[in-house]
NUNUFI-184133 format. One record per residue (C-alpha): residue in three letters; x, y, z; residue number from 1. Coordinates in Angstrom, 2 decimals, m for minus. Last residue first. Layout:
REM NUNUFI-184133
 residuo    east   north      up num
     ala       X       Y       Z NUM
...
This chain:
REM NUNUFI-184133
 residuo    east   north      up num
     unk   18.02   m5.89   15.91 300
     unk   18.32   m6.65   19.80 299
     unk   15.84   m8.13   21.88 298
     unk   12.75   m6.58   24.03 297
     unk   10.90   m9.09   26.16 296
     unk    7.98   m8.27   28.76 295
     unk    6.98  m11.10   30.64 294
     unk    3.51  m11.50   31.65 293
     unk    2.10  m13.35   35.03 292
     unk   m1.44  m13.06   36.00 291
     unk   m1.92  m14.05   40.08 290
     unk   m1.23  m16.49   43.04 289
     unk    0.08  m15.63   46.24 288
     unk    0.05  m12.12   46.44 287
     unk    0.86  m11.18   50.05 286
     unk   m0.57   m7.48   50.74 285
     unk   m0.38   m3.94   49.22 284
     unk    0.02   m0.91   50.33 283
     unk    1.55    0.72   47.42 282
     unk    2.03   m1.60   44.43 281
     unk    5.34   m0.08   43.28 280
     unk    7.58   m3.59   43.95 279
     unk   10.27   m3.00   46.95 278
     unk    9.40   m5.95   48.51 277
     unk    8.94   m4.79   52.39 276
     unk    7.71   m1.38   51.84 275
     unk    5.91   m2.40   48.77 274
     unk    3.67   m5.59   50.91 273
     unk    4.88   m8.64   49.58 272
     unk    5.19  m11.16   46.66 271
     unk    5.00  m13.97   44.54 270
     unk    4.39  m16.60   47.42 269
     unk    6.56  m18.46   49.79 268
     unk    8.60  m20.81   47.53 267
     unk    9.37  m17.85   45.42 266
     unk    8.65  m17.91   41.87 265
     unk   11.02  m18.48   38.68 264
     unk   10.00  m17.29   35.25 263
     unk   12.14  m19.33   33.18 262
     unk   12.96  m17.85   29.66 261
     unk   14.51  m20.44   27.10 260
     unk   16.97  m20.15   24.41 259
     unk   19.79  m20.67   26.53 258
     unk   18.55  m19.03   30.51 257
     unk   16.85  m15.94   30.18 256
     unk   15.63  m14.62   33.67 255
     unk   12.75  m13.69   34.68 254
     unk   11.92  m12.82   38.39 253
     unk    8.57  m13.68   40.74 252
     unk    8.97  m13.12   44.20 251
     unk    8.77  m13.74   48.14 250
     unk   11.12  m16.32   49.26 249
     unk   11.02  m17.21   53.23 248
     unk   13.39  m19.53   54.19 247
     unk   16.07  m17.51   55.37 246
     unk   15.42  m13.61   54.14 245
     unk   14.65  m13.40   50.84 244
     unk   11.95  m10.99   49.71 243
     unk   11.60   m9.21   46.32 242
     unk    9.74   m6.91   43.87 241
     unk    6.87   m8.07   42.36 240
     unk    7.55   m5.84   38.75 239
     unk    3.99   m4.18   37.99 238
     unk    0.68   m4.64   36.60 237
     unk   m2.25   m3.31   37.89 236
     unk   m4.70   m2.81   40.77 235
     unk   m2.85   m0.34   43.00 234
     unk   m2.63   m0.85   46.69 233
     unk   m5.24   m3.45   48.44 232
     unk   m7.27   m6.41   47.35 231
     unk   m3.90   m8.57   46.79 230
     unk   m4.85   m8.99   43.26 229
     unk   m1.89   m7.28   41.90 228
     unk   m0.68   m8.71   38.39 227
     unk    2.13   m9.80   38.06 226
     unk    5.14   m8.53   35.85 225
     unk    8.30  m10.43   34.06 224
     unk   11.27   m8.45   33.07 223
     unk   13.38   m9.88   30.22 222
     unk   15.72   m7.98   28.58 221
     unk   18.01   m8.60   25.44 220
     unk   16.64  m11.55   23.45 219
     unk   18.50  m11.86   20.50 218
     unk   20.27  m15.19   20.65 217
     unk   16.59  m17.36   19.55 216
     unk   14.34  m14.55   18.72 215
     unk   14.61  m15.62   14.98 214
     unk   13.01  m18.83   16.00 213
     unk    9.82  m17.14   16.84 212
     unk    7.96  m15.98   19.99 211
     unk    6.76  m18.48   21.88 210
     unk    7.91  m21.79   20.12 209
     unk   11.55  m20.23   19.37 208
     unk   11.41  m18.49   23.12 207
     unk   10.91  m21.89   24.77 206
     unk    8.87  m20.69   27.76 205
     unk   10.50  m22.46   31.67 204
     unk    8.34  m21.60   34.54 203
     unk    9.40  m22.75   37.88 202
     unk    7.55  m22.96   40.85 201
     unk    7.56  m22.05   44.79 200
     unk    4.74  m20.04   44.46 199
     unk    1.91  m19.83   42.12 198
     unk    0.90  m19.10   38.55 197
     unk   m2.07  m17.81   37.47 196
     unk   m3.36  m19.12   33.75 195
     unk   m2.13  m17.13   30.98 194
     unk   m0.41  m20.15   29.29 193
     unk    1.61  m20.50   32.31 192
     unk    3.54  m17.15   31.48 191
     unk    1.97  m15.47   28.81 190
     unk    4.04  m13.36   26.15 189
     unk    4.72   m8.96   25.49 188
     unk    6.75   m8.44   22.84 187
     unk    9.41   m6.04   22.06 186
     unk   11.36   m4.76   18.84 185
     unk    9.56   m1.89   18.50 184
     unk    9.29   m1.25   22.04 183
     unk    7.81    2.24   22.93 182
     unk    5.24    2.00   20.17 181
     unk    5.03   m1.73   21.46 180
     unk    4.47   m0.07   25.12 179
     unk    1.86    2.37   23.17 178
     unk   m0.61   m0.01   22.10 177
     unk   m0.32   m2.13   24.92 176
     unk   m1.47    0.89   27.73 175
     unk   m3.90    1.95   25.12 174
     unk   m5.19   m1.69   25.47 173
     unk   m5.46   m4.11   22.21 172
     unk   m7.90   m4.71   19.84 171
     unk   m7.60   m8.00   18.09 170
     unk   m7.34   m8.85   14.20 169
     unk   m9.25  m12.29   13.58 168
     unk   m8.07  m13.54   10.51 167
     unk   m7.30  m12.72    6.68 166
     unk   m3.19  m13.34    5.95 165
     unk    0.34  m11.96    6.47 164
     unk   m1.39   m8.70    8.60 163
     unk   m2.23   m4.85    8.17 162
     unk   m4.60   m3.00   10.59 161
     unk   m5.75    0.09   10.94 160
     unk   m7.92    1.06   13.93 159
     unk  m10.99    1.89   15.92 158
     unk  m12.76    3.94   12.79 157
     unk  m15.33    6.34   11.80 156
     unk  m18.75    6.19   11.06 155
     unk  m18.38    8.35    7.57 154
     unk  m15.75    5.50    6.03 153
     unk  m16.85    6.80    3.02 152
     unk  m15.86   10.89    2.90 151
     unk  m13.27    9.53    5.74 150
     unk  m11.26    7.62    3.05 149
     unk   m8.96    5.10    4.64 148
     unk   m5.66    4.21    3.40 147
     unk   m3.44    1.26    3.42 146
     unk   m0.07    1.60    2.29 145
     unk    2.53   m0.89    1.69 144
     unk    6.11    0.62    1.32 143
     unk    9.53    0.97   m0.72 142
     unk    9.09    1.16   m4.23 141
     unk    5.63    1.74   m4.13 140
     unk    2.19   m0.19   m2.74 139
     unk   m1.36   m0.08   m2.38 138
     unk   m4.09   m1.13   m0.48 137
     unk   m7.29    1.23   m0.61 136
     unk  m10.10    1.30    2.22 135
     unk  m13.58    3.67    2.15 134
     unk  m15.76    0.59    2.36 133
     unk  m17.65    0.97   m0.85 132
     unk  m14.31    1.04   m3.12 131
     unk  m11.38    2.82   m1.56 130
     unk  m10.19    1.96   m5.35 129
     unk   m6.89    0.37   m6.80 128
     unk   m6.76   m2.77   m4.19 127
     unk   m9.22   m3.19   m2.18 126
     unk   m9.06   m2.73    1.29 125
     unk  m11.08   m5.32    4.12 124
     unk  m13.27   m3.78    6.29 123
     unk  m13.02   m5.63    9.83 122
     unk  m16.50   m5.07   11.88 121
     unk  m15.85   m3.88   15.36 120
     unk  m19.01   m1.56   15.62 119
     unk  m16.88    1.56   14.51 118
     unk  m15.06    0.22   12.32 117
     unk  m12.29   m1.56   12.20 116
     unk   m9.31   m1.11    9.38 115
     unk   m8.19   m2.40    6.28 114
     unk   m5.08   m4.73    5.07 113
     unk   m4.44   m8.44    4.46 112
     unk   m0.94   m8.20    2.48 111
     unk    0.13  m10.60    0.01 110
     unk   m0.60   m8.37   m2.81 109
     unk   m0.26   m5.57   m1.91 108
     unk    3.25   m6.54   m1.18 107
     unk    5.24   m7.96    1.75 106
     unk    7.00  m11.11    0.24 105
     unk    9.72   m9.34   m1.27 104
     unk   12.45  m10.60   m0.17 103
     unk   14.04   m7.52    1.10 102
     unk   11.10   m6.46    2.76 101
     unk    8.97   m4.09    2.09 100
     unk    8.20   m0.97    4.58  99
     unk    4.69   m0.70    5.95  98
     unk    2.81    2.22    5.63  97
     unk   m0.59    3.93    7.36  96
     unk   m3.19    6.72    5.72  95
     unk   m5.67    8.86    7.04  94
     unk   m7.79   10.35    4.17  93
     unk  m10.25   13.43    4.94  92
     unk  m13.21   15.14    4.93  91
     unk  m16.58   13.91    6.47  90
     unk  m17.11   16.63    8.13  89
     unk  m17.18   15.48   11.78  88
     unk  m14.20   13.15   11.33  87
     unk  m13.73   10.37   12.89  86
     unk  m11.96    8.02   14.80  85
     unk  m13.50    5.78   17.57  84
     unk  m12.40    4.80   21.04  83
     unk  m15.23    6.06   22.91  82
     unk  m14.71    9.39   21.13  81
     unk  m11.78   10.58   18.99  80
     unk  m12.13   13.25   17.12  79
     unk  m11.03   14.96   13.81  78
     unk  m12.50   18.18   12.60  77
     unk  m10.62   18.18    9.21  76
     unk   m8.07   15.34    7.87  75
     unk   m6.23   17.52    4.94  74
     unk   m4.91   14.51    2.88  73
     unk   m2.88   12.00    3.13  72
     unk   m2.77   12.99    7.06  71
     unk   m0.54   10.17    8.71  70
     unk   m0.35    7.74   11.01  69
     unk    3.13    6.76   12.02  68
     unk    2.59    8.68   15.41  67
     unk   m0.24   10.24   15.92  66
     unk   m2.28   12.35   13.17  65
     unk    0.87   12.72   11.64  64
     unk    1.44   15.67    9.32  63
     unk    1.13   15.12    5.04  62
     unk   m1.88   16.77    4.85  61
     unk   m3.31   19.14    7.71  60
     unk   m4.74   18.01   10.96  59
     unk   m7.93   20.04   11.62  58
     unk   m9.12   19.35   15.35  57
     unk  m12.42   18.27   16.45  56
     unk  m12.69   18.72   20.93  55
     unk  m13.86   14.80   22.34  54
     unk   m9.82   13.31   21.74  53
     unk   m7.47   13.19   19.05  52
     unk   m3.95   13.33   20.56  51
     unk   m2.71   17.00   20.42  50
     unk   m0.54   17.98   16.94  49
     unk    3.47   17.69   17.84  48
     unk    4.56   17.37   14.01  47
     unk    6.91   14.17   15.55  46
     unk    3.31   12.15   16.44  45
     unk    1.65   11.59   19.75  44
     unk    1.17    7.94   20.97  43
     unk   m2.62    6.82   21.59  42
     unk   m4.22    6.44   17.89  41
     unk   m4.78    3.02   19.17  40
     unk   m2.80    0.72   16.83  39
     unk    0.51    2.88   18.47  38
     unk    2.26   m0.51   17.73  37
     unk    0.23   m3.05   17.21  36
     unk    0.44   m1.71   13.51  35
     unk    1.50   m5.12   12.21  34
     unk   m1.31   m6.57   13.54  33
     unk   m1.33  m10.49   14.41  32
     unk   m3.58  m12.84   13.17  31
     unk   m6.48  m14.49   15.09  30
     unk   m8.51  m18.08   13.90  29
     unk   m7.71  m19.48   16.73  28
     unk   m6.86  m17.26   19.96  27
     unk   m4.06  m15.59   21.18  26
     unk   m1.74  m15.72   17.59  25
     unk    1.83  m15.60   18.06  24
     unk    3.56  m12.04   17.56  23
     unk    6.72  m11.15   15.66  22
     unk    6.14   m7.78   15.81  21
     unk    7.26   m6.63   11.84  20
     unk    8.74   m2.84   12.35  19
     unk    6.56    0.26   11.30  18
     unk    6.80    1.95   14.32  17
     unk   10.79    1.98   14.52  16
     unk   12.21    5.32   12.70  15
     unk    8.82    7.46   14.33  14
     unk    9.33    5.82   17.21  13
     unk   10.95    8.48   20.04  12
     unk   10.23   11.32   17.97  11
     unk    6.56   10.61   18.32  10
     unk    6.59   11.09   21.62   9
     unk    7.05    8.08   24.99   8
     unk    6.19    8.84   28.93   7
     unk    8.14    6.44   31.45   6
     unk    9.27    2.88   29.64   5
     unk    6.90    0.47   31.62   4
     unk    3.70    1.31   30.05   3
     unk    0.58    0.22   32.15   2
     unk   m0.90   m3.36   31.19   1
C-alpha cells in the first residue's frame, strides 16, 4: 500500500515514531511491533544522512541511521541490500527506544525485544549483555532500548522489533512502514475481514473490537482504499473515486458513524474509469469486486 501523505523526513516524526500502534494481531500466534513505524529503515532521519542502500556509508554515533534509529556507536560501511542491514566491517551498534509509560508497565522487563535477521529468524535480547545474538534490552528513566551489536550480529538485520509479549512479529511493506512513520497515531484495518467486497453493500467495523476501545471518540479521518484489479491503469491502492448519476452508484467511501466505521459501496460496482470517477488509477476500468483497507488516523 503506497503512502497517502505525499513525501515524509525525519523532521516530520522524529517527536511521534516511538508512539504505541494499537494494532490487532493478523494471524494467531502474531504480536504487533511497536516500531511499525519506519520498521524498514525506509524514512530518512533529522541528521539528513542518505537511506542505506547497495553504496556503505559511515554513520557516526549518536546520528540517526533513519528516522528513530540511531548510531550508539560509530555504525561504519552500512548497507542495505535485499532488505538487510549491515555493516561491511563489522563495526557498529544501532540502537531503538521506546518511551515508558506512566504506569509503568513498559520495562525491560515486560518488553519482548530483538530484531530479524537476515533469514527471518527473531533474536530475542537479553538483558545486561548482547550475549551470542548481538541484542541487549535495557532501560532508564525514561525509555526501553534495544540494541544490536554489528561485531555479532555479522549477517545483518531486517528489523527491530519491540512488543507486550513473544509472538510472531511480521514484516511489513516499505510503503506500510513509512505511512505509520507518517501516521503515528494511524492504523491501517481490513474491511470484510480482508476478503473482496462487492457492490451495493454495507460494511459496518466496530472500532473498539478492531482497533481498541481507546479509539472509541478519537477517530479523526477515515478514508477507505481499493485495490485496482481492473487489468488496466495502475495496480495499487488508491481512493475509488465516485459516480452517481440516477441509478447508477459507482464507489466505495468510509464514513464514521458512533463508534463504528461503515464502508459503504455503490449498488453498481466500486468504481470507474479516472476520467469518469475521479480516483488516480489512470485508465482504468469497472472494478467490481476487490481489497478494501481503511486508513484511520485519530486524535491524541
Amino acid at each position: 500500500m503506497p503512502n497517502y501523505n505525499g513525501a515524509y523526513t525525519g523532521a516530520q516524526i522524529d517527536e511521534g515514531i516511538g508512539i504505541a500502534l494499537n494494532l490487532p494481531p493478523q494471524t494467531e500466534g502474531q504480536v504487533r511491533n511497536r516500531w511499525v513505524a519506519n520498521q524498514n529503515f525506509n524514512v530518512i532521519g533529522k541528521n539528513g544522512y542518505p537511506l542505506l542502500d547497495a553504496v556503505p556509508q559511515d554513520i557516526l554515533a549518536g546520528n540517526e541511521i533513519a528516522a528513530g534509529i540511531i548510531a550508539l556507536t560509530d555504525c561504519l560501511q552500512m548497507t542495505k541490500i535485499n532488505g538487510v542491514i549491515n555493516s561491511a566491517s563489522n563495526t557498529g551498534i544501532i540502537r531503538r527506544s521506546y518511551p515508558k509509560d506512566d504506569a509503568g508497565e513498559v520495562t525491560k522487563e515486560s518488553q519482548y525485544g530483538g530484531f530479524k535477521n537476515h533469514v527471518g529468524e527473531q533474536i530475542q535480547a537479553v538483558i545486561g549483555s548482547p550475549g551470542t545474538g548481538g541484542a541487549e534490552i535495557s532501560d532508564d528513566a525514561s525509555d526501553v532500548h534495544v540494541d544490536i551489536s554489528l561485531n555479532i550480529a555479522t549477517d545483518g538485520l531486517q528489523f527491530l522489533f519491540l512488543a507486550d509479549e513473544q509472538g510472531i512479529i511480521e514484516n511489513v511493506s516499505d510503503e506500510n512502514s513509512a505511512w505509520y512513520a507518517n501516521n503515528p497515531d494511524g492504523v491501517i484495518i481490513d474491511v470484510n475481514g480482508g476478503a473482496n467486497i462487492a457492490a451495493n453493500q454495507r460494511y459496518e467495523i466496530d472500532i473498539a473490537t478492531a482497533i481498541g476501545a481507546d479509539w472509541v471518540g478519537k477517530v479523526s479521518s477515515v478514508t477507505a482504499v481499493i485495490f485496482n484489479n481492473s487489468g488496466s491503469g495502475t495496480a495499487d491502492y488508491g481512493p475509488s473515486g465516485s459516480v452517481r448519476t440516477g441509478s447508477i452508484g459507482r464507489f466505495a467511501i468510509a464514513s464514521l458513524v458512533g463508534s463504528n466505521i461503515v464502508v459503504q459501496t455503490g449498488i453498481t460496482s466500486l468504481s470507474d474509469a479516472s476520467i469518469i470517477s475521479g480516483n488516480g488509477f489512470g485508465n482504468a476500468g469497472v472494478i467490481s469486486s476487490t481489497d478494501c483497507k481503511v486508513l484511520v488516523t485519530r486524535v491524541k
